[in-house]
C-alpha positions as CSV (number, residue, x, y, z in Angstrom):
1,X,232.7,144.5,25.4
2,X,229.1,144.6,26.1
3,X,228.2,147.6,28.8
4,X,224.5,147.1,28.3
5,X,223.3,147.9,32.1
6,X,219.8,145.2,32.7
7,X,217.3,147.4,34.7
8,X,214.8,145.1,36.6
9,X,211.7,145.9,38.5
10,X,212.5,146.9,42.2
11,X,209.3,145.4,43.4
12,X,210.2,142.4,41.4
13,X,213.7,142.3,42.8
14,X,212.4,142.4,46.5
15,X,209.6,139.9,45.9
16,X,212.0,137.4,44.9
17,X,214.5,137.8,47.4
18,X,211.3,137.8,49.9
19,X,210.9,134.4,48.6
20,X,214.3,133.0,48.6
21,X,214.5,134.2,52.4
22,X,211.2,132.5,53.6
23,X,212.2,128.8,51.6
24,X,215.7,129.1,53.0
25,X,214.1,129.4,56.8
26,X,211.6,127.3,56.1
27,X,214.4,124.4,55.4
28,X,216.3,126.3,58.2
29,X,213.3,125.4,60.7
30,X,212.9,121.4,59.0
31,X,216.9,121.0,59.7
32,X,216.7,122.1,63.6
33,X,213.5,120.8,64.0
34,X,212.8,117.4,62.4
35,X,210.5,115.4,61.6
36,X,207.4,117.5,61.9
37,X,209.5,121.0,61.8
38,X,207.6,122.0,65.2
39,X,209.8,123.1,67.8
40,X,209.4,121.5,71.6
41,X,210.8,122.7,75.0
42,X,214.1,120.9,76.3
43,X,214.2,119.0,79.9
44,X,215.2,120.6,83.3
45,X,217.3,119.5,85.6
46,X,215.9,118.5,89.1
47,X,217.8,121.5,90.2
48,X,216.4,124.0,87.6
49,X,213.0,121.9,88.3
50,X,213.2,122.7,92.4
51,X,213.9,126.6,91.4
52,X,210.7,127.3,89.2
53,X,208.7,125.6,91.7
54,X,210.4,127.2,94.7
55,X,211.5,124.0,97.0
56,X,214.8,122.2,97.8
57,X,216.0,119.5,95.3
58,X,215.9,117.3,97.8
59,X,212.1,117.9,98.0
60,X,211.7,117.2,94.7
61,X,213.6,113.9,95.4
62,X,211.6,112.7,97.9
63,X,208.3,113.2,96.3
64,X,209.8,111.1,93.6
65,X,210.9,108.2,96.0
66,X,207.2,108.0,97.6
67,X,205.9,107.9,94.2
68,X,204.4,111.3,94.1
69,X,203.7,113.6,91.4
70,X,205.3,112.7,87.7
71,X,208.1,110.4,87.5
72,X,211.0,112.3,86.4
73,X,213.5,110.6,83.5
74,X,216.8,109.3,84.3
75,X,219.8,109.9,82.5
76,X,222.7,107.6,82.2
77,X,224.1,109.7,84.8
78,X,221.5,109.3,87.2
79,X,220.2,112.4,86.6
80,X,216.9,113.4,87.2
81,X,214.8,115.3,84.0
82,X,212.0,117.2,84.2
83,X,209.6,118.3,81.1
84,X,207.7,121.6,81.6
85,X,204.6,120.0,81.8
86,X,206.1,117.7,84.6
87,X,206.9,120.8,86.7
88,X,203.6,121.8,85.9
89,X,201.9,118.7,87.5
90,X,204.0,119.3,90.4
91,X,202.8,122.8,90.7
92,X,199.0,121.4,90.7
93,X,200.1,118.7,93.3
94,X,202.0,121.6,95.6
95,X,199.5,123.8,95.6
96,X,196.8,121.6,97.1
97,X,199.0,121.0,100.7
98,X,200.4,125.0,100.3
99,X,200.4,126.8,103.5
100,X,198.6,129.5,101.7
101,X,197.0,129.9,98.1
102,X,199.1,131.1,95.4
103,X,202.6,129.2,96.9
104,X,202.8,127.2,94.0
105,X,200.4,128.4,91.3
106,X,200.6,132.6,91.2
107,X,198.0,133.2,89.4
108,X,194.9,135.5,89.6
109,X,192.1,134.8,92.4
110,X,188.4,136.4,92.8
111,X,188.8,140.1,92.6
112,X,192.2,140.0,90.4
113,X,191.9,142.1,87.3
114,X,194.4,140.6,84.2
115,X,196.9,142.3,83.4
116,X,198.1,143.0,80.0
117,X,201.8,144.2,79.6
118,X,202.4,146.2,77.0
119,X,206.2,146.0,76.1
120,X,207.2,149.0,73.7
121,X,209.7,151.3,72.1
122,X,209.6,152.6,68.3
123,X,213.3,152.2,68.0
124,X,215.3,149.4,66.6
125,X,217.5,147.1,68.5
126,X,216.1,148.5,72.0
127,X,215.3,144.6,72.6
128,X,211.4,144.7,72.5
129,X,211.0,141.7,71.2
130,X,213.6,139.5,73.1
131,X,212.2,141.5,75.9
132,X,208.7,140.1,75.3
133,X,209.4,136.7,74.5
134,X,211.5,135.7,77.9
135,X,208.9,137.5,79.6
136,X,206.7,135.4,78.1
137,X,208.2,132.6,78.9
138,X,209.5,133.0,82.3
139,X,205.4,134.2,83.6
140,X,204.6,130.3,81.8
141,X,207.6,128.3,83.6
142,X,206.6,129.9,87.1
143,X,202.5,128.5,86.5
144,X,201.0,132.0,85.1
145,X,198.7,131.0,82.7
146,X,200.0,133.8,79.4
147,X,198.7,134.9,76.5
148,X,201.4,136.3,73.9
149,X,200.4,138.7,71.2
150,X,202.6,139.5,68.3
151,X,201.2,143.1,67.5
152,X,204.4,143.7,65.2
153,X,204.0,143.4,61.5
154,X,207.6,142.4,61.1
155,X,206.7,139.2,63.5
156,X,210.1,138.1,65.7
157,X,208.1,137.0,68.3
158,X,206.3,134.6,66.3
159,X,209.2,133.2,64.6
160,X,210.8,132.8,68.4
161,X,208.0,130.5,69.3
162,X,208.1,128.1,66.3
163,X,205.5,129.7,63.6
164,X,206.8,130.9,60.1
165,X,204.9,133.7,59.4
166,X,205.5,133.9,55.2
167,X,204.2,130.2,55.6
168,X,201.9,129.2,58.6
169,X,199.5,132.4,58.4
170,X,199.1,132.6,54.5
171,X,195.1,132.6,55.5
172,X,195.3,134.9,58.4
173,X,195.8,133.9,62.0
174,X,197.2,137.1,63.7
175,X,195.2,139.4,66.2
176,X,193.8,141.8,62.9
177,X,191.6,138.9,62.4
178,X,189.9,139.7,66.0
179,X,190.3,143.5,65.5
180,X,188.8,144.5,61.9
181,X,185.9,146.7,61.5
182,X,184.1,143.6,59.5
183,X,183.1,140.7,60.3
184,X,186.0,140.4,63.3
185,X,186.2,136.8,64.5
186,X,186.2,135.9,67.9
187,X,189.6,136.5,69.3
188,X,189.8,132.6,70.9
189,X,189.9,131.6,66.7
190,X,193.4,133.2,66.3
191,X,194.8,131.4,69.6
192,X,197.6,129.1,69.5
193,X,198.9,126.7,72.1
194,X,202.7,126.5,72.4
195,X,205.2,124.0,73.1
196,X,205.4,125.4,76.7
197,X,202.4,124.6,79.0
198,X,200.3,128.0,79.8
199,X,201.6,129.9,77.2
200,X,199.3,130.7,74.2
201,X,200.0,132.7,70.9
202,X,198.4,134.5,68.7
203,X,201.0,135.1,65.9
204,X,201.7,138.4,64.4
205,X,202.8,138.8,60.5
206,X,202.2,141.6,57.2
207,X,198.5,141.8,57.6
208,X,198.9,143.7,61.0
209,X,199.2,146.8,59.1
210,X,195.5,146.1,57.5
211,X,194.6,148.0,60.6
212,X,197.0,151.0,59.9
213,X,195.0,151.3,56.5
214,X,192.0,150.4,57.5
215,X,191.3,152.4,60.9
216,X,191.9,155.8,58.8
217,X,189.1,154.8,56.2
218,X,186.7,154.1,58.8
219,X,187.4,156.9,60.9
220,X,186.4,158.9,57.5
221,X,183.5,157.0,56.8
222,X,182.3,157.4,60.4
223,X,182.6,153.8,61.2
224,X,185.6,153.4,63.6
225,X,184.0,154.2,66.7
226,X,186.4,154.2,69.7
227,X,189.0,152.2,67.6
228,X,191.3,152.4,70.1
229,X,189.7,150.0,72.4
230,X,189.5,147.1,69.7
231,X,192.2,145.1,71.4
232,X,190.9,145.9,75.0
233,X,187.1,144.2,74.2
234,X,188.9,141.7,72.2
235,X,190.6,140.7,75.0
236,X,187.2,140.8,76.6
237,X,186.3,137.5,75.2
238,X,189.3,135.6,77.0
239,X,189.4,137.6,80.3
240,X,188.8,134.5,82.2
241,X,191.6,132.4,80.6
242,X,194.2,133.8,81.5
243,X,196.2,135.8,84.4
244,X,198.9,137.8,81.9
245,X,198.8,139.5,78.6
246,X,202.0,140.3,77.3
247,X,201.9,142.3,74.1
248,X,205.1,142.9,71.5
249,X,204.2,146.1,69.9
250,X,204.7,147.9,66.8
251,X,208.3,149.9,66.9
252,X,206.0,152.9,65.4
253,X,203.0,154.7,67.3
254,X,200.5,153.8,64.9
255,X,196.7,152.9,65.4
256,X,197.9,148.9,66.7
257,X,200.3,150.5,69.3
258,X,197.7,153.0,70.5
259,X,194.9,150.2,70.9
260,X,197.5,148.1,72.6
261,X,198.3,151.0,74.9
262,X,194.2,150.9,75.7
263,X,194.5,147.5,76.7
264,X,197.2,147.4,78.7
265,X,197.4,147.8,82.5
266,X,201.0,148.0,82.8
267,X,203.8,149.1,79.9
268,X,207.8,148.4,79.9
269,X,209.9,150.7,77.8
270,X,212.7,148.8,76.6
271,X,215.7,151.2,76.8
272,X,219.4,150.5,75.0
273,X,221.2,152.8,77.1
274,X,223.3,154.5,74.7
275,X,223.0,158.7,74.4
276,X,221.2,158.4,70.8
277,X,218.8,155.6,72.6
278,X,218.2,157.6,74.7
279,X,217.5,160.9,72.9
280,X,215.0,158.9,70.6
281,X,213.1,157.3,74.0
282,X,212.5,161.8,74.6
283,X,210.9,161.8,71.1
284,X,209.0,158.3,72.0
285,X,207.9,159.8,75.3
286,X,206.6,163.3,74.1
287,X,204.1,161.3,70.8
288,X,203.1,158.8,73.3
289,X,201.7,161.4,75.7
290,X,200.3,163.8,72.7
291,X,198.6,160.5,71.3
292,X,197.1,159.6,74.7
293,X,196.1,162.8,75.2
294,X,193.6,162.5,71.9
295,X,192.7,159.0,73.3
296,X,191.5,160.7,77.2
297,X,189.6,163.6,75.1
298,X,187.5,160.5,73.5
299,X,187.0,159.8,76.7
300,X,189.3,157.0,77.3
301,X,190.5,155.9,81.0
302,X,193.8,156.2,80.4
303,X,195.4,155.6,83.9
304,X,197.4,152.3,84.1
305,X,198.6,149.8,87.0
306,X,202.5,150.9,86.5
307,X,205.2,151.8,83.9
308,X,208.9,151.0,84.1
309,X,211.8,151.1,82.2
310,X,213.7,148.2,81.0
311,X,217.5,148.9,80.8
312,X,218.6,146.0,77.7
313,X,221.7,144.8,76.4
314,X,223.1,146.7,79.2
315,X,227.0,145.9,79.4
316,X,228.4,146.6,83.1
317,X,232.3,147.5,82.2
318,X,231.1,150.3,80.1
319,X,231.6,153.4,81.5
320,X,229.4,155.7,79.3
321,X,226.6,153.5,79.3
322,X,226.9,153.0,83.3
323,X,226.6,157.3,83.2
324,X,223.2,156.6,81.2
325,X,221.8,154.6,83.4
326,X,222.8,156.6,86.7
327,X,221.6,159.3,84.9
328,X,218.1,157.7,84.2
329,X,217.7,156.5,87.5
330,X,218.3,160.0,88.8
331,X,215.9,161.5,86.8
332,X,213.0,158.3,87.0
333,X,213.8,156.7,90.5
334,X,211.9,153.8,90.6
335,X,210.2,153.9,87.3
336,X,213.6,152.2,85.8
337,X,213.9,148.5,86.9
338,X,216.1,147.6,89.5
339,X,217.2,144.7,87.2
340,X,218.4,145.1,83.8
341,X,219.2,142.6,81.4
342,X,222.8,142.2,80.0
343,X,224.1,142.1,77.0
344,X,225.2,138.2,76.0
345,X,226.5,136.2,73.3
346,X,224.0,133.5,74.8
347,X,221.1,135.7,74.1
348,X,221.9,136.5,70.8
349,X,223.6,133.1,69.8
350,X,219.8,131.6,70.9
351,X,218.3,134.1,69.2
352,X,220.5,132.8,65.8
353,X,218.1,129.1,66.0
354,X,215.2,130.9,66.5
355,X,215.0,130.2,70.0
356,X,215.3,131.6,74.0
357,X,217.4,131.6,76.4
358,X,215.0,129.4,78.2
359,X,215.0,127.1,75.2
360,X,218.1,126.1,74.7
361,X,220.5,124.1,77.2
362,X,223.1,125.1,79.5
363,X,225.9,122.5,77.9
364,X,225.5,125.0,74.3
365,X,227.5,128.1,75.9
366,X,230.4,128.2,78.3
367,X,228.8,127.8,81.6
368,X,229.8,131.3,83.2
369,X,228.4,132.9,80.0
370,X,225.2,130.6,80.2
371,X,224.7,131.0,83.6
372,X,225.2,135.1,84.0
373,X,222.7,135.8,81.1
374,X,219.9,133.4,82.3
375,X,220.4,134.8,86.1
376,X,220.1,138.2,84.4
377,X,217.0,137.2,82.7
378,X,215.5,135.6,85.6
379,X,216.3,138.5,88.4
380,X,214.3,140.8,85.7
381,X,211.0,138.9,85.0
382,X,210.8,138.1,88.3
383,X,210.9,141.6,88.9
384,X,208.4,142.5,86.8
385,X,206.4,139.2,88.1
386,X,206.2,140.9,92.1
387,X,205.2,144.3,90.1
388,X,202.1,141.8,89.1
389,X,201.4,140.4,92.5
390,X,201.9,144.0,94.2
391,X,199.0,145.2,91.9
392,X,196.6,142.1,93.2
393,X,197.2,143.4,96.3
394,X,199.8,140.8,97.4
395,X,203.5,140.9,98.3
């Protein structure tokens, strides 16, 4: 009996598993979306239509009937469709007989700053990046115009809206492009539209952490400056564009999370409230400050619109987790959103095609299950949406 044991190169190991993985998503991404593997947004209801926009269904009727605004399509059933760009047109149409500005389309006016969310946390599985991404998407489908920014290496975000990283960035593409001490492009090169109508990308993949191992040679060669406002005057160069920035960062504080902490005017810190969460958000908390701190010394203004907390995967029957978050409301007040957003099988079973909540239609889960994780989503970024409009001044 031959025992001989075959040793093989780690590296080469991982490399080839690397590439099985990215072929078999690749075909993965062909299968669910054929011909031209590009992923589109599904069609609302009239009903689902009349709540983005904030009328009666029986508004939205009526426009139709006098031949106003985009004609929906009619299923079999009789029932009215709209596409997202359809509820978008409506929006424009609304807005022009609103009763005051900013009924229909929310957006920024003269004198509103943008605001860039930063949406962080350097542990695993506090739901950052699902987090992010409905944000995202939510802002978009209620006529903000968004900018998403995949500053995490390992690159969910960007996979959630359609773009294989291992595949579609193999010559760059990502934000380190904008960011790099030479020859940065400008930032409107790396900007991606979507499938959903005011929501742009720019993708995140591996060649993030350049910037990890680049910003330390530069800051010993004297060339770094005030790295930590790369993102902030890249951002500069699209201030106009746009009314939200919503940033997925790193799950480490390295040099991309503190840039993106720069930029940003507002931050959410996902929390999973579970005790050893919880006891790693004290350890997030106390580097976070002691990194900001350096950042104010360099004379950074480090003072910010708000900062909540994001309770995720929340599950209201459980008892210990339910102490948590009475605890943390105790202790933060109204610094932990009113809203959190449960734990679902509809989240996560999206999640398995590479898609949102938002994304994928009611008739795929059991309606009670459907329709108590997409209420939970929706109570939350709208939330955080009135957070927005209360910094612009507005209620």
């Amino acid at each position: 009996m031959d025992n001989t044991f075959v040793h093989e190169d780690l590296n080469a190991v991982i490399r080839q598993h690397s590439e099985w993985l990215a072929n078999q998503l690749h075909s993965q991404r062909e299968s669910l979306f054929p011909p031209d593997a590009e992923k589109t947004m599904r069609k609302f209801t009239s009903g689902e239509a009349a709540a983005l926009l904030g009328v009666n269904d029986s508004y939205l009727r009526k426009l139709n009937l006098d031949g106003k605004g985009p004609s929906p399509e009619l299923t079999a059933g009789n029932r009215r469709l709209y596409s997202a760009q359809d509820i978008q047109a409506l929006r424009v149409l609304l807005e022009r007989t609103a009763r005051k500005p900013g009924d229909y389309v929310p957006g920024r006016r003269e004198g509103d700053h943008l605001q860039v969310i930063g949406v962080m946390n350097f542990k695993g599985g506090s739901g950052k990046t699902t987090t992010s991404a409905h944000l995202a998407q939510r802002l978009a489908l209620r006529g903000y115009r968004v900018l998403g920014i995949d500053l995490d290496p390992q690159a969910s975000f960007t996979a959630l809206h359609g773009v294989q990283p291992e595949l579609d960035l193999e010559d760059g593409g990502t934000l380190y492009d904008a960011i790099r001490y030479e020859d940065p492009e400008p930032i409107r090169s790396v900007i991606r539209k979507t499938y959903i109508p005011n929501l742009d990308l720019i993708p995140g993949n591996l060649e993030l952490m350049e910037f990890e191992h680049d910003t330390p040679r530069a800051l010993a060669q004297g060339n770094a400056g005030l790295f930590f406002f790369r993102v902030k005057k890249a951002l500069a160069q699209v201030d106009g564009d746009y009314d939200v920035v919503v940033i997925d960062c790193p799950p480490q504080l390295g040099f991309l999370t503190m840039s993106a902490l720069s930029a940003a005017t507002g931050v959410l810190v996902t929390i999973h409230p579970e005790m050893l969460d919880v006891m790693s958000m004290s350890q997030f908390l106390r580097m976070t400050a002691d990194l900001m701190d350096v950042i104010a010394e360099s004379g950074a203004d480090m003072s910010h619109d708000w900062m909540r907390y994001v309770l995720t995967r929340y599950e209201p029957q459980d008892a210990p987790q339910n102490r948590i978050v009475a605890f943390l409301r105790t202790m933060y007040g109204e610094a932990v959103l009113n809203s959190p957003m449960l734990k679902s099988t509809a989240i996560s079973d999206a999640g398995l095609t590479k898609q949102t909540l938002y994304e994928v239609e009611r008739s795929a889960f059991t309606r009670s299950t459907y329709d108590r994780a997409i209420e939970s989503l929706n109570t939350l970024n709208d939330e955080i949406a009135d957070l927005i409009q209360k910094t612009w001044g507005r209620t």
